[in-house]
N, C-alpha and C positions, 0 to 999 in steps of 0.2 A: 168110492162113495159118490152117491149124489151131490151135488155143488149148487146152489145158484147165488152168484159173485153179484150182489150189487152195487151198481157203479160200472159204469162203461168211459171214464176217465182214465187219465197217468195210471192212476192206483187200480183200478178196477180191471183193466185192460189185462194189462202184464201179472196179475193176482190169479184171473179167468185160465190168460196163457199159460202162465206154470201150471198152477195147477193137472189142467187139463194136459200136461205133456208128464205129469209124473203117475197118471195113469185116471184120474178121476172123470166120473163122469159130471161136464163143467157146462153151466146156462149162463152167461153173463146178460144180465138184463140193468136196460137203459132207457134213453128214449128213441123213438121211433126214427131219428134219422141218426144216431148213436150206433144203432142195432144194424139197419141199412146199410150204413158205411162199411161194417167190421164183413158183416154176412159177404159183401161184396171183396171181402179180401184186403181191403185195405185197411191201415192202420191209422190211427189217427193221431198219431205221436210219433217222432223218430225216435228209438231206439236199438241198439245192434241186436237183431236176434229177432226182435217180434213179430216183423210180417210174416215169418217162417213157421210162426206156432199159431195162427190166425183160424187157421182151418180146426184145430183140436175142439174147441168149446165149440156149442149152438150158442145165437144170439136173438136177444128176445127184446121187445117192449111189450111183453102182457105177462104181469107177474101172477097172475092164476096160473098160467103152461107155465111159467119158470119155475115154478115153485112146486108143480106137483110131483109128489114123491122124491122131494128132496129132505135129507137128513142135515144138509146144513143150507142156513143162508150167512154168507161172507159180506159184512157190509165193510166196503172199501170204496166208497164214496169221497172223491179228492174235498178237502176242506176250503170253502172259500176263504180267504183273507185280503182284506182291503188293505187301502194304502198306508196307514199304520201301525199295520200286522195283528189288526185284530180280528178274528176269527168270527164268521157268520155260522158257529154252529146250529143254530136254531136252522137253516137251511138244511143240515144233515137229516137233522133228526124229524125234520114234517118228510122227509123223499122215504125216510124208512118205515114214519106211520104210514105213509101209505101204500106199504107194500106186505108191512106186517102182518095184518088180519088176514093175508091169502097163506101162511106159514101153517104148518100143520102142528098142530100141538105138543109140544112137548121135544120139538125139533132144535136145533141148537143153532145159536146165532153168533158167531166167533166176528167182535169187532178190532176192525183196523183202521180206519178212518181215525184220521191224528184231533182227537176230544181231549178234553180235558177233563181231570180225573176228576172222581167221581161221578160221570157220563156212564159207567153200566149198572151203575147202583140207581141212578134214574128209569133207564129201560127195565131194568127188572122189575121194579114198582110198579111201571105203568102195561109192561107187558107178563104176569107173572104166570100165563103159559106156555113159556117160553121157556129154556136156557139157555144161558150168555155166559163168555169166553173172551176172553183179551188176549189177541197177538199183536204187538203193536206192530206197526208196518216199515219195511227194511227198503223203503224205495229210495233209488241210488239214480238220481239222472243220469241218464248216459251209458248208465252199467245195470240199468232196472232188470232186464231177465238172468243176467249171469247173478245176481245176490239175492234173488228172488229162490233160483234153482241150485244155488250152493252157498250158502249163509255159512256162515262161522259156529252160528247156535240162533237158537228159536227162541224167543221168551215167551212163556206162556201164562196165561193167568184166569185159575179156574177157582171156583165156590171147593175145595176141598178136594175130595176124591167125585165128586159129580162130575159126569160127563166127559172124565177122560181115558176112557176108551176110545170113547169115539173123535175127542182129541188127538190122539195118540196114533189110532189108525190115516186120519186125514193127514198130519205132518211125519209120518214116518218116512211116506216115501222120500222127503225133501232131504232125507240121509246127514241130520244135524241134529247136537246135542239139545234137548229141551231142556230149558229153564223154567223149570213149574214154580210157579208163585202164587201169592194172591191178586185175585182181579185188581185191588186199589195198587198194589205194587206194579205190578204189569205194565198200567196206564202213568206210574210216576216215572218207571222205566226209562220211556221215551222224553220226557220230558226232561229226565234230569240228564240222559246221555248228549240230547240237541242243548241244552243250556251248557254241559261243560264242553262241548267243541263250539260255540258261539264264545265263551268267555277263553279258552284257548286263542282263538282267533283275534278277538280284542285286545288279550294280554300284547300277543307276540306282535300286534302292529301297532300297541303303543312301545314296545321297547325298541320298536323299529323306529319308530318317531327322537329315542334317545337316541339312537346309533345316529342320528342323522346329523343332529346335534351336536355331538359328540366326535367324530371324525372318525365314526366304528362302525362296520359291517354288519348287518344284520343276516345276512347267510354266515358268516361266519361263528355268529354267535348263536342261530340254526344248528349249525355243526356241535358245536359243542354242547351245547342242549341235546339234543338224538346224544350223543357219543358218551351221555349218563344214563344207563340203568333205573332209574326214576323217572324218566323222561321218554326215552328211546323213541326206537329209529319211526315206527308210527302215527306216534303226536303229531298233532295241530299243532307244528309251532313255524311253519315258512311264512314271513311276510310277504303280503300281497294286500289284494283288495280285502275290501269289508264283506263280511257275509251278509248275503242278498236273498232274496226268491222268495221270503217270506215264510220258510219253514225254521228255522232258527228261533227268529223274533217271536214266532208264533207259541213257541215252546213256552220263550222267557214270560213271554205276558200271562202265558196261564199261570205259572208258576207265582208272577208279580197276583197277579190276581186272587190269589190262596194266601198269598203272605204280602198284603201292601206292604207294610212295615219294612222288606227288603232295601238292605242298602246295596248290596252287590249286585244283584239282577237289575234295577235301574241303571247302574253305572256301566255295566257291559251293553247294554242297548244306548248310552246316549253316547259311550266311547268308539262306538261302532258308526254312528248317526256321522259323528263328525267327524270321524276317517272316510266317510264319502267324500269329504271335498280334497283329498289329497291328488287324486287325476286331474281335478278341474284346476286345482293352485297349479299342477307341474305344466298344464297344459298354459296355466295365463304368463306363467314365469319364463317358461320355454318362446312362447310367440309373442308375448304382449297383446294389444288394444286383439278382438278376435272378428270385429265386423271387418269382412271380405277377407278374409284370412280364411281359407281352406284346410279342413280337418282328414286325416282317413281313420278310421274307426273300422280295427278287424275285430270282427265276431259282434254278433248281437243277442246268441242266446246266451240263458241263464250259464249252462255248462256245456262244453264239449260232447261230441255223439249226441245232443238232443238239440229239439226244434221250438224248445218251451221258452218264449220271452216273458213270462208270469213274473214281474216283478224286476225284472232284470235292471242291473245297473248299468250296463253298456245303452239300452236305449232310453234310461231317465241320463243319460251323458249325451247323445246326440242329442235332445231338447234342449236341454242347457245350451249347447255349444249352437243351436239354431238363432236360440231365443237371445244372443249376443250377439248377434248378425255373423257367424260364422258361417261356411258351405262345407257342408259334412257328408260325408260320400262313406260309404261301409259296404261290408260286405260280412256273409257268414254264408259257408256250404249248405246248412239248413234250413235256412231261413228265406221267402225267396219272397213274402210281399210283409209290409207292414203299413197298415193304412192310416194313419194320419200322421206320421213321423214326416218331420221336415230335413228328410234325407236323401240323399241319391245311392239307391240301391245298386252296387254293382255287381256284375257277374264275375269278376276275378279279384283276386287281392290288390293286383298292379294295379287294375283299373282302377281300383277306389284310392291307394296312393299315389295317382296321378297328380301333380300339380300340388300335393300337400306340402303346408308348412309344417303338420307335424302328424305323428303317427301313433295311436292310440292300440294298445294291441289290449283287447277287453276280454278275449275267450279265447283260451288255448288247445284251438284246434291245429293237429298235426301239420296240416299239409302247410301251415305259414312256419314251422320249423325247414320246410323244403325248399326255400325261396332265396335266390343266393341274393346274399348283399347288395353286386353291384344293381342287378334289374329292379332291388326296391329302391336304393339310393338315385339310379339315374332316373327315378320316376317323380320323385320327391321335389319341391321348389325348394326345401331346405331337411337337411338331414337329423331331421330332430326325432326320436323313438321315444315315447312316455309307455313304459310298460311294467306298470303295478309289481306283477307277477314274478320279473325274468323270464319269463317263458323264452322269450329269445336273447337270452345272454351268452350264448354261445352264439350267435350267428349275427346278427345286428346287435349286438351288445357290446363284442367282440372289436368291431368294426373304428380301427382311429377315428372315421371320417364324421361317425356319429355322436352325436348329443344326446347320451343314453339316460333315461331319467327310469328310476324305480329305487318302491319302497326301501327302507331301510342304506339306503347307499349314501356313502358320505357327498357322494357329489349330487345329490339328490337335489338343492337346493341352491 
């Protein structure tokens, strides 16, 4: 099938790329230096896999050529979200008026752009030569082309038996069970699946919060959780940090927003707000007084395999630690400028915990699992590890010499 994917974004990008590698013929159109960049080969996101499918689609900024003789346009236009996770939809939806009226009538418009429901019962109204189609969108930082091109199942959400053929045809190739629904189902979908892994998450790191208290493991209690059949081994339930990036939050607010009256959805976002400050306590507890006290901070993207700081709470953690006269020195494999952070970027892990009082491990990239004990401990002024996660509880967690601090551990505090 004809394709033209709009949005040359996270979402748009990797949406254009699969596609286009499961046999369609794929236009991603953007804007002019969007289109530029991709045409030239290069990616404008790190994820594993996608510079390698970069050549499959054409890339366009003129939605007349994108559009001609295409049987679908795919709006997958990343959603803005500010700094209180509320969503600038109104930004989606004027980029699609204005690409709309070059659509040929009666073409199909299958939306993934994370809206909030009720959002294609709007477009329909205002575009009713048109037909629209809900997939909500399955992007996985980090892991964006492999769940893109091998999903679990497809949710799908159409007017009926309208337009699914041609539904049907476009994700077949993607060789996943579809879940047909309706359009308002489709779009609560997403909503309701990112609200119960944000309230997962909140659950399991306030009972982490009682393990601490308590003088009880919270991997432990991990363990036993997975190891029930109502639970298992899948679940959101490992403590760590708080959920960040603003896809989560973004969920809950829509949902807050359809039902003020919620008591549960507020409380999962403000129990989430205030498990931010648990790196910063471990970190003041650990060092004390933080002006001229030296920080290392590994990783600064949102997750692993990506280069996305949208949101990230590893670098609202280096401000903080700035903004108390610390010297905070990071590093992350992806990430290689960040312009106005009050940090010193370094090129290796060792380097950035050169001289630290303490050691902040914020993104669990592999290669800081390869780093033996003694080369980060003889780097350190003092052998203190604050790691949310465990990620390195086997290696520096392990370690007598160190002052291992993470969620849920009785020595936590």
């Amino acid at each position: 099938m004809r394709v033209c994917v709009l949005g040359l974004g996270h979402l748009g990008v990797v949406t254009a790329a699969g596609l286009a590698a499961v046999g369609h013929e794929v236009v991603g159109l953007g804007t002019e230096d969007e289109a530029a960049l991709l045409a030239s080969g290069e990616a404008p996101v790190v994820e594993p896999g996608l510079a390698a499918l970069l050549a499959g689609p054409r890339w366009s900024a003129d939605p007349t050529a994108a559009l001609a003789g295409a049987e679908v346009l795919w709006l997958a236009l990343d959603t803005p979200v500010d700094d209180d996770d509320h969503a600038d939809v109104g930004a989606v939806l004027e980029r699609f008026a204005g690409v709309a009226p070059h659509a040929t009538p009666g073409s199909l418009v299958v939306v993934s752009s994370q809206l909030p429901v009720g959002t294609v019962a709007r477009l329909e109204a205002a575009w009713p030569a048109l037909a629209f189609a809900c997939v909500p969108e399955n992007l996985r930082l980090g892991a964006a082309i492999r769940s893109f091109l091998e999903p679990e199942r497809i949710v799908v959400g159409s007017r009926g038996e309208a337009g699914r053929d041609r539904l049907a045809a476009l994700l077949t190739p993607l060789a996943a069970p579809l879940e047909w629904m309706s359009v308002e189902s489709a779009e609560l979908v997403k909503h309701a699946l990112n609200a119960f892994l944000a309230t997962s998450i909140a659950f399991t790191n306030e009972i982490a919060a009682v393990c601490e208290l308590a003088g009880a493991d919270a991997k432990e209690v991990e363990r036993g959780l997975r190891s029930d059949p109502r639970v298992g081994p899948r679940a959101y339930v490992a403590p760590g940090p708080p959920f960040a990036g603003g896809t989560l939050a973004r969920d809950l607010r829509y949902l807050v927003q359809r039902r003020p009256e919620s008591v549960l959805l507020p409380a999962v976002l403000a129990a989430n707000e205030a498990h931010k400050g648990w790196v910063r306590d471990a970190v003041v507890a650990a060092v004390g007084a933080l002006a001229g006290r030296t920080v290392a901070v590994w990783g600064l993207a949102y997750k692993p395999e990506s280069d996305s700081v949208r949101r990230s709470e590893s670098v609202a953690l280096c401000t903080w630690l700035a903004g108390r006269g610390a010297h905070v020195r990071a590093h992350d494999p992806a990430v290689r400028r960040l312009p106005g952070l009050a940090a010193t970027l370094c090129e290796t892990p060792l380097d950035a915990a050169a001289g630290a009082h303490a050691l902040v491990v914020a993104t669990a990239w592999r290669e800081y699992r390869e780093l033996a004990p003694d080369a980060v401990i003889g780097r350190m002024a003092e052998p203190v590890v604050v790691d949310a996660g465990r990620f390195l509880a086997d290696t520096l967690g392990c370690d007598a010499r160190v002052r291992y601090l993470a969620v849920g551990a009785p020595w936590a505090h």
